[in-house]
C-alpha positions in Angstrom: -12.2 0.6 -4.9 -12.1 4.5 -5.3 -9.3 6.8 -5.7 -8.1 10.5 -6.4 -6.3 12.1 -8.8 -5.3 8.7 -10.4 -2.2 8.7 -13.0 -0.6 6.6 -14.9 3.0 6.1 -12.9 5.7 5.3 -16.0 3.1 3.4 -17.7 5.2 2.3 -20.5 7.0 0.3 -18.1 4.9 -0.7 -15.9 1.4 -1.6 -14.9 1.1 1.4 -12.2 -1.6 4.0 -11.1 -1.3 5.8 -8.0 -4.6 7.0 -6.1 -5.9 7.5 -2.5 -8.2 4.5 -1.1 -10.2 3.9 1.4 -8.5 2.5 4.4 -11.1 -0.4 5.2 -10.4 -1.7 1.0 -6.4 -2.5 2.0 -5.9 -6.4 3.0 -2.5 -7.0 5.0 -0.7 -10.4 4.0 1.8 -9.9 6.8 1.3 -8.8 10.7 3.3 -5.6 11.8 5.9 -5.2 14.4 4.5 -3.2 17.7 8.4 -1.2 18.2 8.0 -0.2 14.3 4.8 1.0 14.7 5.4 3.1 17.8 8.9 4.3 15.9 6.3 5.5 12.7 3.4 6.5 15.0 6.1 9.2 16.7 7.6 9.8 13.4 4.3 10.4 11.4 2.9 12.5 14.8 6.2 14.8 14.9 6.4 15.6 10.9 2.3 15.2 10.0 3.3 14.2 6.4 3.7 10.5 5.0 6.1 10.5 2.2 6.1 7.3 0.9 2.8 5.5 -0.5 1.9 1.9 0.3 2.3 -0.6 -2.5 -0.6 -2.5 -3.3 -1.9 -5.5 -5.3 -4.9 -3.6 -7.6 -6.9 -6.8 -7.9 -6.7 -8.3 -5.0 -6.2 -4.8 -3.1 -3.3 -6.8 -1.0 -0.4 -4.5 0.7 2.7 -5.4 -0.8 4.8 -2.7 0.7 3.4 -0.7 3.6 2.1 -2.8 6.5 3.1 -0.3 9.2 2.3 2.7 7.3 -1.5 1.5 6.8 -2.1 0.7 10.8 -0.3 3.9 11.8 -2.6 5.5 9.8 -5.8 4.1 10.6 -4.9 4.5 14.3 -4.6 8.4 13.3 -7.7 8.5 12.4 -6.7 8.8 8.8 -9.7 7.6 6.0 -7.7 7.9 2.8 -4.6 5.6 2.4 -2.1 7.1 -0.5 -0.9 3.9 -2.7 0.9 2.9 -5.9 -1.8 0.3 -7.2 0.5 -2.4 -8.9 -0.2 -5.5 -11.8 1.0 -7.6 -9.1 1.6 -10.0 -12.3 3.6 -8.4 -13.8 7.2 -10.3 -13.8 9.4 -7.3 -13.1 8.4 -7.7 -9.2 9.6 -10.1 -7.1 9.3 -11.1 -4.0 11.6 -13.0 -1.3 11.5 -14.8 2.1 13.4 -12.5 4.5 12.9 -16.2 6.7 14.2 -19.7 7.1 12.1 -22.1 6.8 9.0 -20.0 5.2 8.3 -20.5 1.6 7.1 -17.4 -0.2 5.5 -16.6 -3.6 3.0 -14.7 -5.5 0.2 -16.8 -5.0 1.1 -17.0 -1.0 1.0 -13.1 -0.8 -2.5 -13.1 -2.2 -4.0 -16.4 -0.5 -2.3 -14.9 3.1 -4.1 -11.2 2.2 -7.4 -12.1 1.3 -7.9 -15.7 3.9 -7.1 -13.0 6.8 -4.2 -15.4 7.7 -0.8 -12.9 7.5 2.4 -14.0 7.4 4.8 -13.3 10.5 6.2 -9.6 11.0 8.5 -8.8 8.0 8.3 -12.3 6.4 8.4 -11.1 2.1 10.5 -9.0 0.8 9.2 -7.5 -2.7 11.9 -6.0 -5.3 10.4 -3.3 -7.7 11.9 -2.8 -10.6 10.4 0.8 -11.6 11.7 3.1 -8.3 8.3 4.8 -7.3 8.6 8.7 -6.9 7.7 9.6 -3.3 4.2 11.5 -2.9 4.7 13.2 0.2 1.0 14.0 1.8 -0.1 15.7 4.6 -1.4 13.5 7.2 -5.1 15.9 7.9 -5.7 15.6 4.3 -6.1 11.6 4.7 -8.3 12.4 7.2 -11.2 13.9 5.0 -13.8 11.4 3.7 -13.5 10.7 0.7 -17.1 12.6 -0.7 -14.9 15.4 0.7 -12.4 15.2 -2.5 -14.7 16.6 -5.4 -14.0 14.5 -8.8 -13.4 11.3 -7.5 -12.5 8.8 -10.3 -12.0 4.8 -9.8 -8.5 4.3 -10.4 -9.1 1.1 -12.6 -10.0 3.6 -15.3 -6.8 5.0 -15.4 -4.6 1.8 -15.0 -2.6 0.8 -17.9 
């Protein structure tokens, strides 16, 4: 796991770093919805800037939050994904079934993300309770490779 620039995000209340990874090191839990993702892909195209980061499990390296953000990008061509890495254990997050009939937890979000078997379109809803600051980033920069961005750090040494 590698990342940029990576800071502690309100550490004293949460366990949060935020850093740019590699787009191949993100594991979806849940499949996207092809009218979202041709609503971002214009969106992103038009304004070239992402504001908001993707949310992401920093064990497991499981999207929490993000889904459509992370194909839009990788369909740009984009190498560098901009994410809020999260203690996924850490009690202050929730998450919820947004549908009948499908059971939802912690565990589930991990064992769908790294088994390669994702939940429906828009099946969990997670609940933060730190707001995250956006980060808005141009969309060429997340194109560079990531030897591009001279003093690289791991963002597991900056994690609190």
């Amino acid at each position: 796991m590698t990342a940029e620039h990576s800071q502690p995000m309100r550490a004293e209340h949460t366990k949060c770093a935020f850093g740019f990874l590699e787009k191949h090191a993100l594991l979806p839990h849940e499949a996207v919805d092809p009218a979202r993702l041709a609503q971002l892909r214009e969106s992103l195209g038009r304004d070239g800037i992402l504001y908001e980061p993707v949310i992401v499990d920093r064990e497991s390296m499981v999207i929490l939050d993000g889904h459509h953000r992370v194909r839009v990008l990788r369909g740009m061509g984009c190498q560098l994904i901009p994410a809020y890495l999260m203690d996924y254990s850490d009690s202050s997050i929730r998450v919820y079934s947004r549908r009948p009939g499908i059971t939802v937890d912690k565990s589930k979000v991990i064992e769908r993300g790294t088994n390669s078997r994702p939940f429906p379109a828009r099946t969990s809803r997670h609940v933060f309770a730190t707001p995250l600051e956006p980060r808005p980033t141009r969309i060429g920069k997340l194109k560079e490779s990531w030897t591009d961005y001279p003093g690289n750090a791991s963002c597991t040494s900056s994690l609190t």
